[in-house]
N, C-alpha and C positions, 0 to 999 in steps of 0.2 A: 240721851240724844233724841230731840224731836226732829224727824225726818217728816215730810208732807208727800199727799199723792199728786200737788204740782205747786206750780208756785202761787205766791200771795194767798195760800191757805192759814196763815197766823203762827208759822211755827217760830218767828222773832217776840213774838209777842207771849207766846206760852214762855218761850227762854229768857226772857224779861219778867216775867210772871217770879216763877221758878226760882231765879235769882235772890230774887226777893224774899223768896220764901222759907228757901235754906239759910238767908244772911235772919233774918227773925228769929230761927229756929239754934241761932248760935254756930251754924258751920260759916266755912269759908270759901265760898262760891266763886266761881270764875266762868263769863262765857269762852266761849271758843267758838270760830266757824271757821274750816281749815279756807273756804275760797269762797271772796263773794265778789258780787257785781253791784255795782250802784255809783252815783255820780255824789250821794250823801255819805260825804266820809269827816272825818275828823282829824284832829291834832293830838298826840301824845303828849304824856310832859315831856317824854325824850325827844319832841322834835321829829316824831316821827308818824308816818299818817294808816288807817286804820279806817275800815267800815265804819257808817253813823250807829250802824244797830247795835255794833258789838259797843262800841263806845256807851250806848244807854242803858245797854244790858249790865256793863261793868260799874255805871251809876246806881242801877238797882240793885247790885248787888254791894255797893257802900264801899269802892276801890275804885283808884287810878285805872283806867284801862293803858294797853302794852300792846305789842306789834303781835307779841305773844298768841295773841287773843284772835288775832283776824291774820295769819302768815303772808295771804296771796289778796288781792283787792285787783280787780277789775274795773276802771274807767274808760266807760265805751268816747271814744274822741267820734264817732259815725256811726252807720248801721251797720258795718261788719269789721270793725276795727278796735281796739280796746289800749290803755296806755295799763302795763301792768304793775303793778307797785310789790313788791316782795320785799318783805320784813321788816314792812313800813317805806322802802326807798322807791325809785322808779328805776326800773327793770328795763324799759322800751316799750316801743308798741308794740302788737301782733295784730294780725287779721283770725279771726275767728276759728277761720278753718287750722290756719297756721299752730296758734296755741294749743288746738285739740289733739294735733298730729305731730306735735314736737319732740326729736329724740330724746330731750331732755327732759322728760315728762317724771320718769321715775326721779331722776335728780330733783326738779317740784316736789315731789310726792314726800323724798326724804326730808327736805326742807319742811314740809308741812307736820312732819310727824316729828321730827327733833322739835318745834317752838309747842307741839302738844305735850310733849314730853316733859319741858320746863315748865310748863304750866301746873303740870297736875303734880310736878314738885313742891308748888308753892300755895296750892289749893287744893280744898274739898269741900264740896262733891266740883269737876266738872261741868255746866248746862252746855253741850254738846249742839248745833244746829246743822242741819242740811239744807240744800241748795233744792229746788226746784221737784221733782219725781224722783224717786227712789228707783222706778222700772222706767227710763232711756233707754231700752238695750244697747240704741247704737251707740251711747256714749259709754255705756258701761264699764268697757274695760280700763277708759283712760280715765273714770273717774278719781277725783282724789277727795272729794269731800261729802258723800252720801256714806255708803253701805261699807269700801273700804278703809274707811277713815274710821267708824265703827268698830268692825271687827279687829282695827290698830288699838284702840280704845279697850276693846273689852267692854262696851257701851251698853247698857240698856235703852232700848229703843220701840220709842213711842209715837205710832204712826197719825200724823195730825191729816184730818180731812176735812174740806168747807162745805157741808150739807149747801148752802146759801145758792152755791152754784150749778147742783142739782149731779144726780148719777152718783150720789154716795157709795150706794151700794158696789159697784162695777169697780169704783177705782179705786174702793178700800179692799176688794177680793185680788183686783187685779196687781194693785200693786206690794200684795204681801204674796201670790201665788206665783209672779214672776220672778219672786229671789229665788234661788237655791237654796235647799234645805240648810244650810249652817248659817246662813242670812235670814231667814225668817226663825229661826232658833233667836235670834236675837232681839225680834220685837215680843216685846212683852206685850204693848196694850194699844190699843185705837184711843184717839180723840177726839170726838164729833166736835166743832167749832162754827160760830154762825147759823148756829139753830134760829131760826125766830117763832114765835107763840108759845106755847104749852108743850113742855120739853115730852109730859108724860105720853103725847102723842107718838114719840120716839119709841116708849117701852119697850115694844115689839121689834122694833127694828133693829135696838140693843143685842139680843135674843140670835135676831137673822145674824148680825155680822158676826158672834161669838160662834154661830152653828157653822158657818160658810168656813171662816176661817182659823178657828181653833185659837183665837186674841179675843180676849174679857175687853168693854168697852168701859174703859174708865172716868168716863165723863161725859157728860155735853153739852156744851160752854155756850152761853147765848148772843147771838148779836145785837153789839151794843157799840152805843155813840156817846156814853156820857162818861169816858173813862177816855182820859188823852195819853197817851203814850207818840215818842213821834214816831215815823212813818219810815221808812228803810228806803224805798221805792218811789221815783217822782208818778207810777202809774195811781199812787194814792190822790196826786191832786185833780183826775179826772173828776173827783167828786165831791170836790170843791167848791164854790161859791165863783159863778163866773159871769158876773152882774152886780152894774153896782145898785146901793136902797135907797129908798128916800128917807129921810130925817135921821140917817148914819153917817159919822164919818168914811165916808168910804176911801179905801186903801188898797191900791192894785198892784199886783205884782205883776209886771209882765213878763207871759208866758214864753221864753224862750225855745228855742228847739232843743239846745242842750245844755237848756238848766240843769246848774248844780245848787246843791246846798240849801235844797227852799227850804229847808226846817229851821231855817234862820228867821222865819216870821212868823212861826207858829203862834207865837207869843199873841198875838194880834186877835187870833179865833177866841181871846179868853177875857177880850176886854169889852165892860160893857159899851152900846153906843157906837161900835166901830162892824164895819163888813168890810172885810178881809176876801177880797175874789183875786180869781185868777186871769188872764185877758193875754190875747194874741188879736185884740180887735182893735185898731185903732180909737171908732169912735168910742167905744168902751173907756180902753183907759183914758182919752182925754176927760170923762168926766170924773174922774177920782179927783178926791182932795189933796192924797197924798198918792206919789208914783214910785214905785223901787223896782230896781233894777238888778235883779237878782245875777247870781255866778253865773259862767259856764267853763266848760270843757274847752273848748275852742270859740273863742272870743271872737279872732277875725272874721268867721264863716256865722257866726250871731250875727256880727255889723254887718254884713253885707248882707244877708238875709231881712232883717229890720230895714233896713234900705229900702228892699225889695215891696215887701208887706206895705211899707207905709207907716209901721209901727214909728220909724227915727223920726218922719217929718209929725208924729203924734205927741214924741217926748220934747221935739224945740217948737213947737206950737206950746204946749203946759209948761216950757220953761218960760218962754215970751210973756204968759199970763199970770206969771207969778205963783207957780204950784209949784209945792215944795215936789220935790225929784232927788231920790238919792238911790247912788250904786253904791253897790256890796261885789268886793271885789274883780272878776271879771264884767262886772256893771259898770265898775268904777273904771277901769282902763276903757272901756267904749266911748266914759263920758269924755273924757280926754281929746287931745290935737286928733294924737295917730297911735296906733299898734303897729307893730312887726314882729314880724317871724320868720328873719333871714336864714334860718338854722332847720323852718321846719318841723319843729315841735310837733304842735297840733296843725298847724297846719300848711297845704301846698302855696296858698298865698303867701308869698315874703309881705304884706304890707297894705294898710288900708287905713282911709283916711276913719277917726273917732266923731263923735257927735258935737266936738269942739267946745262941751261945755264949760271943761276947766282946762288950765293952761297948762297940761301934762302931755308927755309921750311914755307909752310904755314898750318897751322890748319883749317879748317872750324868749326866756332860758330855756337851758338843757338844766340847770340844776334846781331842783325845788325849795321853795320856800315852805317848811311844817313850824309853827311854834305855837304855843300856849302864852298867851301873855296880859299883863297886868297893866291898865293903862287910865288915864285922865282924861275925861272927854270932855274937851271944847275948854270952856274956863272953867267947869265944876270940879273945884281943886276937891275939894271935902269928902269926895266918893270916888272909891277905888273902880273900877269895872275892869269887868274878866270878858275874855275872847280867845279867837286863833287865829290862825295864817295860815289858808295853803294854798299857792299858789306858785305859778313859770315865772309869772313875770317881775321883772325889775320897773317902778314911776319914775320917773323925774320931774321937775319942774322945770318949766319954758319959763316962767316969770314968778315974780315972791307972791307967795298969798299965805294965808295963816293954814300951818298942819290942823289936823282935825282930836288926833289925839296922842297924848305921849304918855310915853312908857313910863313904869315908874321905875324903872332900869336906867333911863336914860333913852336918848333917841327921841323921834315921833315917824308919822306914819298920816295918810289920809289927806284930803282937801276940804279947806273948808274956805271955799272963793266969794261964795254968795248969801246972803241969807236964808235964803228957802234953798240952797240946794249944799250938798256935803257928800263925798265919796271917801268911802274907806276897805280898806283890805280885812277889816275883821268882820270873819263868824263870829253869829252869838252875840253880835252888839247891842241889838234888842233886847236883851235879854236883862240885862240892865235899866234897874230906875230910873238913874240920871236920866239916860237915853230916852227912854220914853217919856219923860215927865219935858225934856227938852222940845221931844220931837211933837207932841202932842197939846201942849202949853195953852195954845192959841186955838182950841178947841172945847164947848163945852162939853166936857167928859168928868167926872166925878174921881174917877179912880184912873188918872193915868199912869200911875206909877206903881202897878203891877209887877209885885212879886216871883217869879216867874220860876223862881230854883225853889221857892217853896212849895210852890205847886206843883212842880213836877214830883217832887217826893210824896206829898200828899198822893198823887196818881197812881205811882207806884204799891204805896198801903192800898189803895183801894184794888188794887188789878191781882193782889196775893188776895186780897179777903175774897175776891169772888171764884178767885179758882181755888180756894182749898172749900169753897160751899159748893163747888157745879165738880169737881174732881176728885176722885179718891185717893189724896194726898198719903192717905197710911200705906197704899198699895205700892206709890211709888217708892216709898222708903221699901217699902217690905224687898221690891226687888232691888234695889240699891245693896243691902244688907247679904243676897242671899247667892 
């Protein structure tokens, strides 16, 4: 289990690492994170929805991911509010405080520990992850996914730390000396991560943390940017590209308040010729080439805010101008007549007028939309493309225009009203050839039909070769074994 001494220390990325490492080495890997929080989640093949990281992790380790894997998911719908998804379904909202102090907490906890249970039936080794600091104390007791989820496990646990952000020393003694002794019995090893320069410079400091706190450091992993894994956490795209360049395609996504799903354009940071930023600026995004309109959480309270900003009268000025504009799910009901939420979902507004681009209304449900699906995009009959779905709402169409894409089930899905512009419900549509070689045609780019599921595999070889050269992979085995 890698547990971190706070969050965004790299412990999704070691457990993706790891994955990797054991499915190479011939075992049968499975991640696991009993509770996470993130507005990046994914589709199951059951239809059922799940953390983005455990879902990449499950890719690294060469399997299907399962609800199994991620039991409890967190979708903040505000700043103190969250929609809860348990065992892949939606559970209700809570407020923050509410979830922490609920009588029904142990009932969670047993829930979390039965879908660990199935798991490590059908897998070995486990890659175990934790949530944020291991030493919360005020949260401590009602924890369910650090130290007590651990010691349910029988876990070997390896405390990940980000040097990068300074105070190494303090919050690697601090937070192996604030467990109780049968809790720090259980960390085996530290991991420095986000080193930069000359690791030997560390020697010494290796040395301090084994004397301070009785844990051998088992690595020190360096920071690095030529190695893509995607990202768990939209607080990754602070450091992102938020400008557009000269003689680039440039490509904006705009920066919602509560985007979901931006690792849906990853694709984009990997192609030559193209700058991929991020924007909550009106004049910004009016000068992209191409504008997308990424998910959210609560779509109503996006439109009305975009309103507000000035950002809406940015995207019907670049539609006026002939710039291509496309939504990706809650992008795509905005572009629409109208949204509603007579019910309340996500949100107190029943109803708000859309950006009128295509001749749709959507409704926001109580019951969710999760699937995995296989579809035909636009007329490019010759090539399958893979996606997902998850989403509240129900489209309709006000008037006939051509779907955007159909399932090879049957069915179709999407708008496709205009030339330069097109909305669709699936994640991951980038991700696909067709789609890029369509959406990019009328560009001179060399390679727009970037492979993108090769590459992410390639990434994954690369991200085992560097932690079994910066970490002492025999050590971890040796504790696993013993």
């Amino acid at each position: 289990m890698f547990v971190g001494t706070a969050s965004d220390v790299g412990k999704s990325i070691l457990c993706t690492a790891f994955c990797r490492i054991f499915k190479q080495d011939g075992y049968t890997p499975a991640p696991f994170k009993a509770q996470n929080m993130s507005l990046n989640s994914f589709a199951t093949p059951g239809g059922f929805e799940i953390g983005r990281a455990q879902a990449v992790q499950a890719e690294a380790a060469g399997i299907p991911c399962h609800t199994d894997m991620n039991p409890v998911l967190l979708k903040p719908t505000g700043n103190t509010s969250s929609q809860v998804v348990l065992n892949g379904k939606p559970n209700g909202n809570q407020s923050a405080y509410s979830y922490f102090n609920d009588p029904n907490r142990e009932h969670l906890f047993g829930e979390v520990k039965s879908a660990y249970n199935r798991l490590s039936e059908r897998h070995n080794p486990i890659v175990m992850e934790g949530a944020g600091s291991i030493a919360e104390l005020n949260l401590k007791s009602r924890d369910i996914v650090n130290m007590r989820m651990a010691t349910h496990a029988g876990a070997r646990v390896i405390l990940v730390a980000d040097i990068d952000r300074g105070g190494v020393f303090a919050s690697v003694y601090g937070s192996v000396k604030l467990l109780p002794p049968a809790e720090q019995a259980l960390v085996k090893g530290v991991i420095i991560n986000k080193f930069r320069g000359d690791e030997r410079l560390f020697d010494e400091g290796k040395e301090i943390l084994q004397q301070i706190t009785g844990k051998p450091v088992l690595g020190v992993m360096p920071y690095f940017t030529d190695i893509t894994i995607d990202e768990e956490d939209s607080v990754a795209v602070d450091s992102k590209a938020k400008h557009p360049q000269a003689g680039k395609v440039n490509i904006c996504v705009v920066r919602l308040p509560r985007m979901a799903n931006y690792t849906d354009f990853s694709v984009f940071e990997h192609i030559k010729g193209v700058n991929l930023f991020y924007s909550d600026v009106p004049g910004l995004i009016r000068q992209a080439d191409v504008i997308l309109l990424p998910g959210s959480k609560n779509t109503i309270e996006d439109l009305i805010e975009i309103r507000k900003n000035g950002i809406a009268e940015a995207l019907l000025a670049a539609y006026r101008a002939q710039k291509r504009i496309i939504g990706i799910c809650g992008g795509y009901q905005m572009m629409g007549e109208r949204v509603e939420d007579p019910d309340g979902v996500e949100s107190t507004v029943p109803s708000t007028e859309g950006l009128g681009i295509f001749p749709i209304h959507t409704r926001i449900l109580k019951d969710k939309t999760t699937l995995q699906r296989k579809f035909i995009f636009k007329d490019h009959g010759e090539e399958v493309c893979q996606g997902y779905e998850i989403h509240m709402g129900e489209t309709h169409a006000l008037e006939a225009f051509s779907p955007l894409n159909h399932y090879t089930d049957g069915g179709s899905e999407g708008c496709w009203h205009k030339a330069h512009c097109w909305g669709s419900y699936m994640h991951g549509i980038f991700d696909n050839k067709a789609v890029l070689q369509d959406l990019l045609k009328d560009f001179d780019l060399k390679e727009p039909g970037f492979d993108f599921h090769h590459y992410k595999a390639q990434q994954y070889d690369r991200l085992a070769a560097l932690v079994r050269e910066k970490i002492d992979v025999p050590a971890v085995y040796k504790f696993l074994r013993s």
